[in-house]
N, C-alpha and C positions, 0 to 999 in steps of 0.2 A: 575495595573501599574499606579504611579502618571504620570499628564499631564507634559510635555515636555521632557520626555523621551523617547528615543529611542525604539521603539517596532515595529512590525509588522506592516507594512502598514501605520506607523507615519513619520512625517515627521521631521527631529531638529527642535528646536525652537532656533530662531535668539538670539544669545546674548544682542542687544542693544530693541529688539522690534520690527525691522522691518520685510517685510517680505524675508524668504530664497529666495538666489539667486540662478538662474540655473547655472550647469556647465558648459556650452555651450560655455562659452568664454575660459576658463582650456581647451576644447576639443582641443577647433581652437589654440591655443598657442602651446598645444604639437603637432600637429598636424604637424603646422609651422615649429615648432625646429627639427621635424625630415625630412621634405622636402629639411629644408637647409642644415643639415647634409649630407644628400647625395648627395646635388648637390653641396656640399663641399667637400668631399672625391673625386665622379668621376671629381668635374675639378683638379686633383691636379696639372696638366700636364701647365696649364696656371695659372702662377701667377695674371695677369690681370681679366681674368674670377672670381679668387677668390676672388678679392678682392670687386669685382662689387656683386657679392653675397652676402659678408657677410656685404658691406656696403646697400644692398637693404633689407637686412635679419633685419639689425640692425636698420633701418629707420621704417619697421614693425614694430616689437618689442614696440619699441617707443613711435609711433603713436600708439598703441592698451593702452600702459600703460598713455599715457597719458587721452586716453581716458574713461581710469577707472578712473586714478585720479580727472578727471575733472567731469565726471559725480557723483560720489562718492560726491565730495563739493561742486554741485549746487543741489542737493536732498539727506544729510546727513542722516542717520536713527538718529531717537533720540535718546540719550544717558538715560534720563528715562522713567523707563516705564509708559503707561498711566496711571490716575489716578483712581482707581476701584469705580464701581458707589457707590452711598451712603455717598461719603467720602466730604468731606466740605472744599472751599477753603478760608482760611487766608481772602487772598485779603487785601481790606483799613485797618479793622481793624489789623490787624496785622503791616502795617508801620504805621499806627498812633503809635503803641504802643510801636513800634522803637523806633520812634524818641521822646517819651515821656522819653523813660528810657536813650536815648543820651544828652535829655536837661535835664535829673534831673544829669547829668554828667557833665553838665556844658559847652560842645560843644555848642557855639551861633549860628553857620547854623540851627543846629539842632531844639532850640529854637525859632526861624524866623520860622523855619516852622512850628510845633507844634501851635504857637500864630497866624498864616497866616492861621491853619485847625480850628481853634477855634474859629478866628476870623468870618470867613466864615459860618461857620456850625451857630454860634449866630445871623449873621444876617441873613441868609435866614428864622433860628426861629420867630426872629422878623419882616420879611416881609410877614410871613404865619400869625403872630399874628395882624399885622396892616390891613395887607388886601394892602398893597403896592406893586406896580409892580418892577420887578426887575431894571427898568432903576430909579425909584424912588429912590429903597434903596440905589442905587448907590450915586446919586446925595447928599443923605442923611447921606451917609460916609466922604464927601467930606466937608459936611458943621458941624461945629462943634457946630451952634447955634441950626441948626433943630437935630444933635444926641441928645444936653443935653433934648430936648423939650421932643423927643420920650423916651429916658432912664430913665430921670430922676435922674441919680446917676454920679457924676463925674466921680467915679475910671472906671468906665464902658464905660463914653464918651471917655475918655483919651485913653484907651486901643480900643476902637472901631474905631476911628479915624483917617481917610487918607487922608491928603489935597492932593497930585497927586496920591497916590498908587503906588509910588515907592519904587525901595527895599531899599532906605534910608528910606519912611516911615515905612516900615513894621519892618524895623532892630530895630527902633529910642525908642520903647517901652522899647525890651530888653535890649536895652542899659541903658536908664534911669531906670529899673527895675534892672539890674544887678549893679547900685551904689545905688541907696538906700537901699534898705535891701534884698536881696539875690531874683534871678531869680524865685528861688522854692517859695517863700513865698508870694510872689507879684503874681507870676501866680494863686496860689492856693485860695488867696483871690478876684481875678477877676470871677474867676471859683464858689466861693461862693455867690458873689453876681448875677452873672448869673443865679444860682438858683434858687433865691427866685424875680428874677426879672417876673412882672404880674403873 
């Protein structure tokens, strides 16, 4: 018999993953409905009586469902199942490579960040390559005399370069890259000479 089927001595297996619930609250429910049932029937005689029943009956009810519902949405079962061992998560590379195929779309957020992961990932290259601390390279971004000194290559300072590291400056690339000659082509040759840079 394949696993989560019903057999002998098996238990169901939960639809979403979690684990099966006991019946125990279905028991006390019916259980309920049938106590009020009858002490619905024997008051027929007093309408008052009834109504105090089926409004204390109804107040149960209530309070029990709410308290399924509430418990239910402060500890949800997951909707997928876990992921089986051996199997490899995406993770970064996978939104890097999002947002690579959103700016070869020509979306400018998308862009801004692509050029912000690039940016990034190059200089911490060149902070491992210099032997510089991270408050250095910082300082080093900032200054556009000490990037040319360390690069050595203009299209590289320009593109490297954040006088506050604001997201005007982060934008201000792509902008200027998307009127001179296309986002993609300007990116692609920054990427080039990051290459062959030391």
């Amino acid at each position: 018999m394949r696993p989560g089927r019903i057999g002998l001595g098996r238990t169901p297996r939960p639809v979403f993953g979690g684990e099966s619930k006991p019946l125990i609250g279905r028991r006390v429910l019916v259980v309920l409905a049938l106590i009020l049932g009858l002490l619905v029937y024997e008051a027929r005689s007093s309408v008052a009586v009834e109504w105090a029943i089926g409004l204390v009956g109804l107040g149960i009810l209530s309070a029990i469902a709410v308290r399924r519902v509430l418990r239910g949405t402060t500890d949800p079962d997951p909707l997928v199942a876990p992921t089986p061992p051996g199997s490899m998560y995406a993770g970064e590379i996978a939104a890097l490579s999002q947002s690579a195929r959103r700016a070869s779309r020509g979306l400018r957020f998308s862009q801004v960040v692509l050029t912000s992961r690039v940016r990034a990932a190059f200089l911490e290259r060149m902070r491992l390559a210099l032997g510089l601390s991270s408050d250095a390279i910082r300082a080093v971004e900032t200054d556009s005399t000490a990037l040319r000194r360390f690069v050595r290559d203009p299209v590289l300072t320009e593109f490297l370069h954040l006088p506050t590291g604001s997201l005007e400056d982060r934008a201000g690339w792509v902008v200027c890259a998307r009127t001179r000659g296309g986002f993609a082509r300007e990116f692609r040759d920054v990427l080039d000479r990051m290459e062959v840079w030391r």
